[in-house]
ROMIMAR-842353 format. One line per field, with one value per residue (C-alpha): residue number from 1; residue in one letter; x, y, z. Coordinates in steps of 0.02 Angstrom, whole numbers, plus 50000, padded with zeros to 5 digits. Example, Ala and Ser with C-alpha at 12.3 -4.5 7.8 and 13.67 -1.06 7.14 Angstrom:
<sites>
pos (1/2) $
code (a/s) $
c1 (50615/50684) $
c2 (49775/49947) $
c3 (50390/50357) $
</sites>
This chain:
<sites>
pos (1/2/3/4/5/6/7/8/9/10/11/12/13/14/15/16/17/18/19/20/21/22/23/24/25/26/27/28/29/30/31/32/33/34/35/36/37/38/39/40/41/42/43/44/45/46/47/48/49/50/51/52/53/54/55/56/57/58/59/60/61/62/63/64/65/66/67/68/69/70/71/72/73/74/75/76/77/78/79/80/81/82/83/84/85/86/87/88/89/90/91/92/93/94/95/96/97/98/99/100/101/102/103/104/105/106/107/108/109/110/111/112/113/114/115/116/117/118/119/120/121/122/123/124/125/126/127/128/129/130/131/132/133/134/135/136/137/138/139/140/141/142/143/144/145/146/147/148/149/150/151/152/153/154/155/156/157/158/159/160/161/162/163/164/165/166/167/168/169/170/171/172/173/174/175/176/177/178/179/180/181/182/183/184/185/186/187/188/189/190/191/192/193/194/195/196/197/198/199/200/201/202/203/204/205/206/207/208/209/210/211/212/213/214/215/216/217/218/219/220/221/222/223/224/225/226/227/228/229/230/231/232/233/234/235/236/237/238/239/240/241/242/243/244/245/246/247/248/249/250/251/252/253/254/255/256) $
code (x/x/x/x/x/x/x/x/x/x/x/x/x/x/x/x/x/x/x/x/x/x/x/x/x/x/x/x/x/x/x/x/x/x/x/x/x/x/x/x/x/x/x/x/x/x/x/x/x/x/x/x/x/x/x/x/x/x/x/x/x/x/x/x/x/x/x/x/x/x/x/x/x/x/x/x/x/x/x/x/x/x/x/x/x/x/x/x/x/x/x/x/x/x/x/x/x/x/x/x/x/x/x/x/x/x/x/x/x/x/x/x/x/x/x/x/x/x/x/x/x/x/x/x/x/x/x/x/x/x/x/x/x/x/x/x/x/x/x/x/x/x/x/x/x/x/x/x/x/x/x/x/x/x/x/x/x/x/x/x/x/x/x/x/x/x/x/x/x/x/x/x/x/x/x/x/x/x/x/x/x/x/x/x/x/x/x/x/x/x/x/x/x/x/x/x/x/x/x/x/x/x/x/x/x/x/x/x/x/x/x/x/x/x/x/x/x/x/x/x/x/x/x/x/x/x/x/x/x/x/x/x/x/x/x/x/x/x/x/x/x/x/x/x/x/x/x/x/x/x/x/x/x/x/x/x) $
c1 (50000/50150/50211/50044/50038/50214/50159/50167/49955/49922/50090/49983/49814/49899/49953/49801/49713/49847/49792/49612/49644/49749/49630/49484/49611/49627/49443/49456/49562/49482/49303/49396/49469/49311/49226/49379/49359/49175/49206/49338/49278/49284/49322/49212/49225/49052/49063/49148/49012/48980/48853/48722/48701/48899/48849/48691/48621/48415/48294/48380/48431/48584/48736/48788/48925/48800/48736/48735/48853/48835/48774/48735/48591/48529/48362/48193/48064/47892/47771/47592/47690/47720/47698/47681/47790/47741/47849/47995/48129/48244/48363/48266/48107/47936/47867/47841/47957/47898/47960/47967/48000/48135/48158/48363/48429/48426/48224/48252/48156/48193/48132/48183/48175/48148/48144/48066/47934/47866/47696/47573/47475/47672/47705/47553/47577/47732/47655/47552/47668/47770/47632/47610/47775/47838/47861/48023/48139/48338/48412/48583/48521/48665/48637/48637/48573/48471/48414/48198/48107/47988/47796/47740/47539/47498/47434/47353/47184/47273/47221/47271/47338/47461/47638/47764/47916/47995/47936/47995/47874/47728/47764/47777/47602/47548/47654/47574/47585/47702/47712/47859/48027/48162/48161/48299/48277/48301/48290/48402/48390/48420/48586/48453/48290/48129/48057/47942/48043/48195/48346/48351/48484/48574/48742/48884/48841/48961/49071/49016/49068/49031/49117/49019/48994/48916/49103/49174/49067/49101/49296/49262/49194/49332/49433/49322/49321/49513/49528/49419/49495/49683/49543/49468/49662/49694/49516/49543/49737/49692/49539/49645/49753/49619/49572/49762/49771/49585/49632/49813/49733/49596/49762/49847/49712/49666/49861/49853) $
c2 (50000/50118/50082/50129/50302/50359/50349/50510/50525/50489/50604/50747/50689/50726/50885/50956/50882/50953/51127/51107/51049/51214/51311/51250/51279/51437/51459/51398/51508/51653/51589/51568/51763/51813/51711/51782/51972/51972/51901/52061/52204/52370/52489/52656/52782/52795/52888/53050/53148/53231/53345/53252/53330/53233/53066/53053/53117/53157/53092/52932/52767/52797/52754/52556/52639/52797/52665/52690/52870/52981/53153/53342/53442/53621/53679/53658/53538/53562/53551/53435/53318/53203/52999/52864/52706/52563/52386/52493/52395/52507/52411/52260/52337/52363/52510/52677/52810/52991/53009/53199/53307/53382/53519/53553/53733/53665/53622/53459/53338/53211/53088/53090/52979/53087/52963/52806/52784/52619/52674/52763/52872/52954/52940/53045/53169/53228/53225/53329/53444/53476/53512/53646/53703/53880/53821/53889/53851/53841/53720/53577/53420/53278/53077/52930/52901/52721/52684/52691/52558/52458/52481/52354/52285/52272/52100/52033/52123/52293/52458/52460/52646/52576/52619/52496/52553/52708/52715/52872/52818/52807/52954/53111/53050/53104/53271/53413/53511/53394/53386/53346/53428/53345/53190/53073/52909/52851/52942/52997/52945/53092/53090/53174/53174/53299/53300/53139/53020/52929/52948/52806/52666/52660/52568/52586/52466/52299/52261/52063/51996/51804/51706/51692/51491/51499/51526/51419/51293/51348/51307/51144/51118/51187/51053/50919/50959/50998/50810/50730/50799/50692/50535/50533/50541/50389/50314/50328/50275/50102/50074/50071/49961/49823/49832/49808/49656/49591/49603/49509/49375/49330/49348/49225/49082/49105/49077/48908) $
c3 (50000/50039/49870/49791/49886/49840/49666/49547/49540/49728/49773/49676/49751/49933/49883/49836/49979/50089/49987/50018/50215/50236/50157/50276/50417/50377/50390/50539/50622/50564/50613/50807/50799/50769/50910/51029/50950/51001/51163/51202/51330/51260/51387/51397/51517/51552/51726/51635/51620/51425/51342/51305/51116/51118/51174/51088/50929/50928/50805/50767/50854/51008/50959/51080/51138/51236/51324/51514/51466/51608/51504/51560/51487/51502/51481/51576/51635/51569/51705/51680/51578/51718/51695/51843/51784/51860/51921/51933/52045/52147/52259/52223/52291/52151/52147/52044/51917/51890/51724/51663/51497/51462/51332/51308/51252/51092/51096/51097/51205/51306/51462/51615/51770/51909/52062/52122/52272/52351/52353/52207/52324/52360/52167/52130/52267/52184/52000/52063/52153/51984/51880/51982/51969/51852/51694/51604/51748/51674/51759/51721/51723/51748/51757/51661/51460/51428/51262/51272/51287/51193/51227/51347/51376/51556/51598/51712/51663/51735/51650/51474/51506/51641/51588/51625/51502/51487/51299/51201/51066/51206/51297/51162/51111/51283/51296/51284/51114/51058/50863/50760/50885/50901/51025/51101/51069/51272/51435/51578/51758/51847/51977/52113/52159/52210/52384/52402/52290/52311/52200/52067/52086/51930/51923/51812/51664/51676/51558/51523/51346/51295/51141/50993/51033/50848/50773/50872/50819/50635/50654/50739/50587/50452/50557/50530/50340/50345/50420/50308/50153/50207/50252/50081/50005/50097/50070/49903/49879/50003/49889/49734/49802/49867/49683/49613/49746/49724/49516/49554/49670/49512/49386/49475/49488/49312/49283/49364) $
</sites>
C-alpha cells in the first residue's frame, strides 16, 4: 500500500488535499478570531460625564456605545407632563418612576427619570406637586442616558393605560403640544431626586462579553472538513490498492 501512495498520481492527490485541508484551516482560524474578538471588553469611560448633544444624537437610534454614558443637559422641565411608571425595581424593591420632559437649550426633548417611590398614592403626590410648578425654569440636568424602551401591555387584566416602560414612542404621544421637535431616542435617570421620591439606583453598566459559541462551532467544523479531506486521500489511495490486489489474486488463479 505504501508503494501505491508514493506513486506520481496519489503524490499529487495529497498535495492538493493538503491545499484544500489548509485552506479549511485557515477558515478555521479566522472563524475562532472572530469568536475571541466578540468576546473582548471594550472599555468606555462611562462615569465622565459629556454633553448630552455629544453622546447622543436626537431623532435617530443611540449610538451602543452611549449606552449607560453619564450626560449633562441644560434647559427646563415642562410642568403637567408628568407619567407614573409602574413595576419599577429600585434596590430590588417594586414600585413607581415619575418620568418627566425635558426640553434642552437646543428644543430638543427628552425623558427623564425623576425618582422612584414604594407606594402610588406618594408617586402621585409629587406628580402633582410639579405640575404645579413655574414652567420655564433653566436648570443643568446631569445623570445617566438608557436607550427607550419598547411599549409594553399590562397583563394581568390591569388598566390598558398603565405604563410599565419608559417608551419614548409612548410618551411624546401624551406630551402636551408635542408635534414633530426633536426627540431622544432614550431617557436619563436623573443623579438626584425631588422632595417625596427617592433617588434612582442606577449602576455603572458591567462590562460582560461572551464568545460567539456559533464561530466556534464553525471552526470545529473547518477542522472536521480539513481532516476529512487527508481521510478521503487515503480512502481513496487504500481502495485502489484492494482493487490492484483483488485484480492480482483473480490473475493469478486464472494463471494456474
Amino acid at each position: 500500500m505504501i508503494r501505491m501512495m508514493l506513486r506520481p498520481r496519489w503524490i499529487l492527490a495529497l498535495l492538493f488535499a493538503l491545499a484544500v485541508a489548509a485552506a479549511f484551516a485557515l477558515l478555521g482560524r479566522w472563524q475562532l478570531e472572530r469568536a475571541i474578538v466578540s468576546g473582548q471588553v471594550i472599555e468606555r469611560s462611562t462615569e465622565i460625564v459629556r454633553p448630552l448633544d455629544e453622546a447622543v444624537d436626537p431623532d435617530g437610534p443611540p449610538r451602543e456605545a452611549a449606552t449607560g454614558q453619564m450626560v449633562t443637559a441644560d434647559g427646563s422641565f415642562v410642568p403637567g407632563d408628568e407619567q407614573l411608571i409602574s413595576d419599577r425595581l429600585n434596590a430590588g424593591a417594586s414600585g413607581f418612576w415619575v418620568v418627566s420632559r425635558f426640553v434642552t437649550t437646543d428644543a430638543a426633548n427628552i425623558a427623564v427619570a425623576r425618582g422612584w417611590a414604594a407606594d402610588r398614592a406618594a408617586a402621585d403626590k409629587v406628580i402633582d406637586a410639579l405640575a404645579g410648578l413655574p414652567a420655564g425654569q433653566s436648570l443643568s440636568l446631569t445623570g445617566r442616558f438608557v436607550p427607550s424602551e419598547a411599549p409594553a401591555v399590562p397583563s394581568g387584566g390591569r388598566d390598558p393605560h398603565t405604563q410599565t416602560t419608559v417608551s419614548t414612542a409612548a410618551l411624546i404621544n401624551l406630551w402636551t403640544g408635542f408635534t414633530d421637535q426633536s426627540v431622544y431616542a432614550g431617557y436619563i435617570v436623573d443623579g438626584t431626586s425631588p422632595t417625596g421620591l427617592l433617588v434612582i439606583d442606577s449602576p455603572e453598566p458591567g462590562s460582560d462579553a461572551a464568545l460567539n459559541w456559533l464561530n466556534i462551532f464553525y471552526a470545529l467544523e473547518w477542522a472536521v472538513f480539513a481532516g476529512f479531506a487527508v481521510f478521503l486521500w487515503y480512502r481513496l489511495a487504500r481502495d485502489a490498492w484492494e482493487r490492484e490486489e483483488e485484480q492480482a489474486a483473480i490473475d493469478a488463479a486464472e494463471a494456474r
